[in-house]
N, C-alpha and C positions, 0 to 999 in steps of 0.2 A: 188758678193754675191747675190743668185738668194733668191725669197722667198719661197724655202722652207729649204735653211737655217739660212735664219732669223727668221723661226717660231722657228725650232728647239732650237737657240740661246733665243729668248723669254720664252721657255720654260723650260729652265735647271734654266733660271734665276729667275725664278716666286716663288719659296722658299726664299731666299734673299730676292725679293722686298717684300715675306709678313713675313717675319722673321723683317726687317726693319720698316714696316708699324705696326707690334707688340709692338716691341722693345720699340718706341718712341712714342705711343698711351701711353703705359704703362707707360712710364716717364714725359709725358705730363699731365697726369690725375694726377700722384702722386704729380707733381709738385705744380700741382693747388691745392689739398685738402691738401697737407702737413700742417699740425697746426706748424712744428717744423722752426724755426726761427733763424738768426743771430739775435743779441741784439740788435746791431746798424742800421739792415737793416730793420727790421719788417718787414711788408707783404712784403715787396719789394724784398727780401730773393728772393722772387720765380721768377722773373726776372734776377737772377742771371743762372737760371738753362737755358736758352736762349740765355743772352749776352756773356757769357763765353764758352759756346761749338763752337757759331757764329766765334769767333776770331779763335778759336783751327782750327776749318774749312776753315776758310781762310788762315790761316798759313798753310796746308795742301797743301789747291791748289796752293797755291804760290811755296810751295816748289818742287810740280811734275811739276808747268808751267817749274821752274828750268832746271828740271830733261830731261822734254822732250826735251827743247833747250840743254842740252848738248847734247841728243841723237842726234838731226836733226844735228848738228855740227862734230859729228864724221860719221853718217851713210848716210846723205843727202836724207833721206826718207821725204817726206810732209808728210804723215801722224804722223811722231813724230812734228811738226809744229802745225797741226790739232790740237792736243792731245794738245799742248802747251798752245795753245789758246783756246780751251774750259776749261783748269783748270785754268786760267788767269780771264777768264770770270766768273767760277763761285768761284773764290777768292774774285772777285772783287765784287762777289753781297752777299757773304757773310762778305766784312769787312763793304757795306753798312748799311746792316741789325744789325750788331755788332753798328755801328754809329748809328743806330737811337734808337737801345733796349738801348744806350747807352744815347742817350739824352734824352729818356721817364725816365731814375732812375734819371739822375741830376735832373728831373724838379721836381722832389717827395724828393730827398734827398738834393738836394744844392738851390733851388729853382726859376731856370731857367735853356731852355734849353741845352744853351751852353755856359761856363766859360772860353772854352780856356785855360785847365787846361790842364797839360800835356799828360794826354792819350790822352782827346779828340784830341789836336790838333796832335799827332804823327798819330791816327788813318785817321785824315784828309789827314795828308800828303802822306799815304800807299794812300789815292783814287787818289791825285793827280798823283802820280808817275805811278800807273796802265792805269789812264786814258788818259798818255800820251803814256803808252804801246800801247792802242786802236787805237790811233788818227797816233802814226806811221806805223800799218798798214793799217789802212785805206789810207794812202798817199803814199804808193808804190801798183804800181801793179804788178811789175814781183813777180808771185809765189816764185822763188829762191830767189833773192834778200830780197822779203819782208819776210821769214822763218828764212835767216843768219840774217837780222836786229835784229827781234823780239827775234831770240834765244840767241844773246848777251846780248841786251836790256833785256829778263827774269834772267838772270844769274847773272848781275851785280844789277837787283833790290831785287833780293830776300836777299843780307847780313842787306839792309836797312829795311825787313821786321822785322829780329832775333832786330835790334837796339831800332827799333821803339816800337816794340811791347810790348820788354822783359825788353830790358838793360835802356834804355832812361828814361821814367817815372818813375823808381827805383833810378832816379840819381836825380830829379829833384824834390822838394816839389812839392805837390800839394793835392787835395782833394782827387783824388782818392784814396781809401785803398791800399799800396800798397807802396806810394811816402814815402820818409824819411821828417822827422817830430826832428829837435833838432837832430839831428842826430840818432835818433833811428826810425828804421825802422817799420812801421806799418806793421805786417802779415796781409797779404791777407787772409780775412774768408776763402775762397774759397779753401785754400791749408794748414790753420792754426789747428796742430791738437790740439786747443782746440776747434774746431770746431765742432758741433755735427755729430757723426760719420751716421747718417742718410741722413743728408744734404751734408756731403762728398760720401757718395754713390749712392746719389740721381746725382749731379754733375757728375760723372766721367760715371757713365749709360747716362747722356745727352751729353757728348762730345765722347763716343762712338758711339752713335746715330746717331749724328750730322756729322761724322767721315765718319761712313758708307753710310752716307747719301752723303756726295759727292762723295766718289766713285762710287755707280750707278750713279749719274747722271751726273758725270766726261765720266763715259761709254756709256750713252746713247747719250751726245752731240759730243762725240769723233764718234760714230758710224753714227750718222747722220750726222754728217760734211764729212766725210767718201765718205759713200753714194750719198752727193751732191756734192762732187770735181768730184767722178767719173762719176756722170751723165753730168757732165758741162762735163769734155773733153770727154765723147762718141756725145753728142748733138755737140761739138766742129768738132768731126771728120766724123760724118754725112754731104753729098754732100745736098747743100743747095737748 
């Protein structure tokens, strides 16, 4: 990839990134001045428009790191590898960011930051299970070998994502809106339609956002990872 196709590549994409830098200015701003409220959430309502796109996002890139490890498993390309692990990477800094917008509402709503209530600790457990993703490749170094590890290792974590995420904390009392309560189940404001229909369109504009928001920069670390495999093996095959 010389650069004058990588300009050209920068350039087709520059509507997108300001179509995105729009999008999410615009739902950012609405979010903040919104007067319109859940009952039980008050101002806090608008931290909702952050914490819940966050997860969407991560579930996103967990699902393509998936997607890529099957690819690399049938087609044996490193770059579906590449691709694997920058959407692993930014899964993993998007269920962070979900954990902490997540511990800033417990401290407002339940009144510390962490209760060990069923989301939170499911959300814990999606970091630990990634960041042992990390740590096995960081401990192989044959290129091949460390792509087949990582691509099984993605494949097999992602059904604990759908459990963790969705099913678990649905199953389990707890604070979060959402956990069953006497056996009736609390609707989630977020997806509830007595929910004011401003605040469900406000929501679904931020996890579009948020959406789009990883895929650029699923693309732009997929390309730069790219870039630097293939400059390691031409620097590789360069006489010393």
């Amino acid at each position: 990839m010389n650069a004058s196709t990588i300009k050209t590549s920068m350039v087709k994409q520059l509507p997108l990134k300001i179509g995105i830098y729009i999008w999410l200015s615009l739902v950012i701003v609405f979010a903040i001045l919104s007067p319109n409220k859940v009952g039980m959430l008050d101002e806090t309502t608008k931290n909702m428009y952050f914490h819940v796109p966050m997860s969407i996002a991560a579930t996103l890139a967990f699902f393509s790191s998936m997607w890529f490890g099957f690819r690399y498993l049938r087609h044996k390309n490193l770059e579906d590898d590449l691709k694997a692990e920058a959407a692993s990477g930014l899964g993993f800094l998007f269920n962070i960011l979900a954990m902490a917008t997540g511990a800033i509402w417990a401290k407002f709503m339940w009144g510390a930051y962490w209760h060990w209530d069923p989301r939170q600790t499911t959300i814990f457990l999606l970091f630990l299970i990634y960041s042992a993703y990390f740590a096995l490749r960081s401990a192989v170094e044959v290129p091949e070998k460390r792509a087949s590890l990582s691509s099984v290792y993605s494949i097999f974590a992602f059904p604990p994502v759908i459990f963790l995420y969705f099913i678990l904390p649905r199953m389990v009392p707890g604070l979060h809106p959402g956990a069953p309560e006497k056996n009736n189940p609390d609707v989630n404001p977020s997806v509830s339609g007595s929910t004011d229909m401003i605040i469900r369109l406000t929501l679904y504009a931020a996890m579009i956002g948020f959406a789009a928001l990883y895929f650029w920069m699923h693309n732009l670390r997929s390309r730069s990872a790219t870039l630097s495999a293939k400059l390691e093996a031409r620097a590789a095959e360069e006489p010393a």
